[in-house]
N, C-alpha and C positions, 0 to 999 in steps of 0.2 A: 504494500500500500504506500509506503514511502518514496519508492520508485514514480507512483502514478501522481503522487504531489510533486514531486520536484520533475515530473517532465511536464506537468502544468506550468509549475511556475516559470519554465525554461519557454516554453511555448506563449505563456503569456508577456513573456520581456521581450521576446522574439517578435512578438505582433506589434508591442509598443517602440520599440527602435527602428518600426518600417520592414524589416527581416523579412517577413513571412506577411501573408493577408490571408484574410478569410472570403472565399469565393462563395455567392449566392445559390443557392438548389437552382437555379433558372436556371443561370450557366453550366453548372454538372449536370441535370436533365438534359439540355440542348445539345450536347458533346455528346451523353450515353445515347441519345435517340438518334445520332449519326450527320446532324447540323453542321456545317464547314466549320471549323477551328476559327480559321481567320478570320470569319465573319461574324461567330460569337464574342471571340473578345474585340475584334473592334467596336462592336454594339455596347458590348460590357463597358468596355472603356472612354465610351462617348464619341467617339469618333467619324466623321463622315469617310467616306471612299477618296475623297482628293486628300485630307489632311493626312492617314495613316500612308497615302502613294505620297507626296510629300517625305513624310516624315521616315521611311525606307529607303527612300531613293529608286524608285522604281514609276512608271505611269498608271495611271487610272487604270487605263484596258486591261493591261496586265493584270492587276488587283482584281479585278474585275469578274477575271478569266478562272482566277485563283478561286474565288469565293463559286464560282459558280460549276467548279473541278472541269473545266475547259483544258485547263492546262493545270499541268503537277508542280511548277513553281522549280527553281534552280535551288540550289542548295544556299549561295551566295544571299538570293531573293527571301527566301523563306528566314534566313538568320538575319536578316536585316528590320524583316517583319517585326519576330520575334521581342526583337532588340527595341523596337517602336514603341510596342507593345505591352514590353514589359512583362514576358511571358521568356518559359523556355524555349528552344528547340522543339523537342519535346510534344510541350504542348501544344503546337501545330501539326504535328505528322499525325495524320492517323494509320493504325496499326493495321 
């Protein structure tokens, strides 16, 4: 039981230093139910389609293409997302 408090606690200073966040049941349901990655957390994160292609360094269409699985995204493109984002790797690739 001592273990489950100090990984609270660890977990709770973790949340308070920014470290870590807490993600809403929307966003994990929209991911489990097989929603684009990319289009989830851009929505999560407020973000419109030119500001997140903007903020990667990549165009609209492309984004675009992305969200809508037209195209599978470069490795460069995807890490750059991610990076926008504020998300892993990871957390864009679906399995």
């Amino acid at each position: 039981m001592l273990q489950d408090v100090q990984d609270y606690d660890a977990v709770k200073a973790a949340l308070e230093r920014g470290e870590e966040e807490l993600i809403p049941s929307e966003v994990v349901y929209a991911l489990l139910d097989g929603a684009n990655p990319v289009k989830v957390w851009r929505n999560y994160r407020g973000l419109g389609q030119q500001e997140l292609a903007e903020k990667a360094g990549i165009s609209i269409p492309y984004l675009s293409q992305l969200e809508t699985g037209k195209r599978k995204g470069s490795l460069d493109a995807l890490n750059a997302i991610a990076r926008a984002l504020g998300v892993s790797l990871d957390d864009l690739v679906v399995g």
